[in-house]
N, C-alpha and C positions, 0 to 999 in steps of 0.2 A: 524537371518533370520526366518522367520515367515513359518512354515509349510504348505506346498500344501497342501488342499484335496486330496481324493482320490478318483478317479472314476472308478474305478473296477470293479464295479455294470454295468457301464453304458453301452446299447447294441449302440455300435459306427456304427452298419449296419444302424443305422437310425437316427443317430445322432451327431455332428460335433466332432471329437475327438479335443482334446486340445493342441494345435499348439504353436506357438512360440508367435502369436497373443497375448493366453490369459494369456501367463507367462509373456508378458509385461507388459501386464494390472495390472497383480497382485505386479508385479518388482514396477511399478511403484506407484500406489496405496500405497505402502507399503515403500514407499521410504525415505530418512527423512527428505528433504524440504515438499515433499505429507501431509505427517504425520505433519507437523508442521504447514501446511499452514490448512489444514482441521480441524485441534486442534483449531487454533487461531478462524479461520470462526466458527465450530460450540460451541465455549465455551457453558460451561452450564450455566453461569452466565456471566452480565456486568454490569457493575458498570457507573453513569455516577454522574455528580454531586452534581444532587440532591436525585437519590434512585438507587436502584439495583435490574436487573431484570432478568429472569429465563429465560434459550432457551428452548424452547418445542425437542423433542427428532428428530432428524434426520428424515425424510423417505429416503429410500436408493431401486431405481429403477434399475436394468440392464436389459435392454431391447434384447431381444434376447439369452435368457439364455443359448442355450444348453447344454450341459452336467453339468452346475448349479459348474464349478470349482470356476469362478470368484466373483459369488454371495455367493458363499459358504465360500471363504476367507475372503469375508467382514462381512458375519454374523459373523464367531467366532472368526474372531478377531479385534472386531468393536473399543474396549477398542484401544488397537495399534493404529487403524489408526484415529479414531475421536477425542481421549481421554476419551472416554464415552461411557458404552455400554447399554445406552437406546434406542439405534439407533431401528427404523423399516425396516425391506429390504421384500422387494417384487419383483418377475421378470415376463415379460411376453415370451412369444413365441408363434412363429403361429404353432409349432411340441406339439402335445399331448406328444408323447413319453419325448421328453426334458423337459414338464413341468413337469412329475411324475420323471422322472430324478433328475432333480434340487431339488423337496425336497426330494429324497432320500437323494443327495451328500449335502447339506444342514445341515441335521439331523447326519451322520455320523462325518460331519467334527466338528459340536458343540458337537458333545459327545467326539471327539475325543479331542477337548482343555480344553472341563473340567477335563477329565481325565487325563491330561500331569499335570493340574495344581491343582491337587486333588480338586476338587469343585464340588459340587452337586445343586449348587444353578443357579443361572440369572448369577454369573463369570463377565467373561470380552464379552460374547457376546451380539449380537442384537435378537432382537423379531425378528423371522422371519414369514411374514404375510402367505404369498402363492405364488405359483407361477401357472400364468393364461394362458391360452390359448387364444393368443387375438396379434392386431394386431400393433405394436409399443405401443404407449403411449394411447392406445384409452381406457381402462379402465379408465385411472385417469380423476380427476377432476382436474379445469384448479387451478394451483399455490400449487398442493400438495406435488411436489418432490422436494425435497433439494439438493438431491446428483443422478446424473443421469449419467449409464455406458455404454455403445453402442460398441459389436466388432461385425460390422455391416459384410455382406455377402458384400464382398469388390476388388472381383476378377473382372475386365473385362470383361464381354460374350457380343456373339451375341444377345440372348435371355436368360431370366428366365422364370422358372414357375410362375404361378402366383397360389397366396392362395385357387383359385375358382378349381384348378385343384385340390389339397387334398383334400378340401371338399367335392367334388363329390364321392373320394373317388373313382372312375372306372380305377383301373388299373390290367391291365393283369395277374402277376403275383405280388410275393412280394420281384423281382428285381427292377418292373419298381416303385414301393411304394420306395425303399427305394433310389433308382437314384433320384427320385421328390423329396425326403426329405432333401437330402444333397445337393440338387443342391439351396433349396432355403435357405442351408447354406451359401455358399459360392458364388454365383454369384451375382453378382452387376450389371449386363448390362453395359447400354452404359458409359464408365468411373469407372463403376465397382462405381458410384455413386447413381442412381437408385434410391436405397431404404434410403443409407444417406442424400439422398437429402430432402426427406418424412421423414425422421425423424428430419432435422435441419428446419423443417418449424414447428414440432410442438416443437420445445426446449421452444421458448419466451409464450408458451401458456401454458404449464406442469410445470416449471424450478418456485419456489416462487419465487417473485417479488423483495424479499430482498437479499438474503441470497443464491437463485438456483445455483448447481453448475454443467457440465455436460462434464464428457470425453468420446472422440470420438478416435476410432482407423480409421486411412486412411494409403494405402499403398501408395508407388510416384505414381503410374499411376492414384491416386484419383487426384491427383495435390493441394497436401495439404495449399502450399502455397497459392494457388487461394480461397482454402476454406478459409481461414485465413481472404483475404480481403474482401470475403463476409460478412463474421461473423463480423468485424468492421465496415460493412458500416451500420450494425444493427442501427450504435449511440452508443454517449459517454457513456452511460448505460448498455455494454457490455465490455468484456475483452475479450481475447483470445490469446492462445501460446502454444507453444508445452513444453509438461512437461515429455515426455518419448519419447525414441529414441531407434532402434535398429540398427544393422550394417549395412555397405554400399558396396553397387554392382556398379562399374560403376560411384561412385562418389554420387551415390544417397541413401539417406536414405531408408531400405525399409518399415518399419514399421513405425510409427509415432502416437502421443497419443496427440489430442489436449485438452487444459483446455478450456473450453467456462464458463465464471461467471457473473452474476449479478455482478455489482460495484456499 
């Protein structure tokens, strides 16, 4: 089993603490069909029959980083799950806090796998780029990410904040800043869909054309299944399934980890 980060560092008053969410995410990621299916997709080499050709190195996107545990386990231990730790990982978030967060938790957890594994050098992890203050996938250029993570704000609400309210930056005390912060953690609005919704419109424009790979976390009341036949009605040019699973209430799964891929 592959060592958690640690986020110790991290002030949780203004930034989502790490749930059961994001230890499936990592469960999963780190799993050994995960591990074997993302080895085979990104080889560093292929062979065909008349030459042999080179994979250029991973980009490695989670969007939504907060407390940077998730992004932080794929950077140091990219060797694991890619088979290759040329990988690049970047994350965005629309919380300042979470983005100085994440490379903190970043930077401790690659110091923390060279040092289990006496290594002073590159080791088994990824280049990690930065991590941006910015709004889903709106940094990247269209076809640059290969491997893309989302454990989207996925709760049901009546209402969320929206981004224009942090940036204004006007609130009363530094109760009502950090209630605005977590809420635009965790609230999904109508279906608790919201913002995965805006984020599955830009998958086919961010995701490379060949090779993009992209997992989504939905709870049941996302209505995962329904997400599913959307994602296929894409065209035969997408795949999609559920590749992590957590317990069930009521018959129903609560957690859920879809794979969305190029084919």
């Amino acid at each position: 089993m592959l060592p958690t980060p640690s986020t110790s560092h991290v002030p949780f008053t203004h930034i989502y603490e790490p749930a059961e969410d994001s230890y499936l995410l990592l469960d999963t990621l780190s799993s050994p069909s995960e591990t074997a299916y993302l080895t085979n997709r990104f080889a560093t080499s292929s062979a065909s029959a008349t030459h042999e050709t080179t994979s250029p190195p991973p980009v490695v996107l989670e969007v939504g980083t907060g407390s940077g545990v998730v992004l932080a386990f794929v950077t140091a231990h990219a060797h694991a799950i890619f088979g290759r730790s040329d990988a690049l990982t970047i994350g965005t978030d629309i919380n300042r806090h979470a983005c100085q967060a994440t490379g903190q938790t970043v930077v401790k957890a690659v110091q923390t796998a060279l040092g289990a594994a006496g290594l002073n050098d590159g080791g088994s992890a990824a280049a990690f780029l930065d991590s941006v203050r910015a709004d889903l996938t709106t940094p990247l250029r269209a076809g640059m990410v290969d491997v893309l993570v989302f454990n989207p704000p996925y709760v049901p609400t009546s209402e969320r904040p929206t981004s224009s309210e942090w940036d204004r930056g006007e609130f009363s005390d530094g109760f009502e800043e950090e209630s605005c912060l977590l809420s635009l953690a965790y609230a999904g609005g109508v279906d608790g869909m919201e913002i995965t919704n805006r984020l599955l419109e830009q998958v086919p424009l961010v995701l490379n054309p060949q090779r993009g790979v992209a997992y989504v976390l939905l709870c049941a009341q996302n209505r995962p299944e329904e997400v599913k036949q959307r994602i296929a009605a894409w065209g035969p040019a997408w795949s999609v399934e559920t590749v992590g699973r957590s317990g069930k209430v009521g018959g129903w799964e609560k957690l859920q980890i879809l794979r969305l891929s190029r084919v």
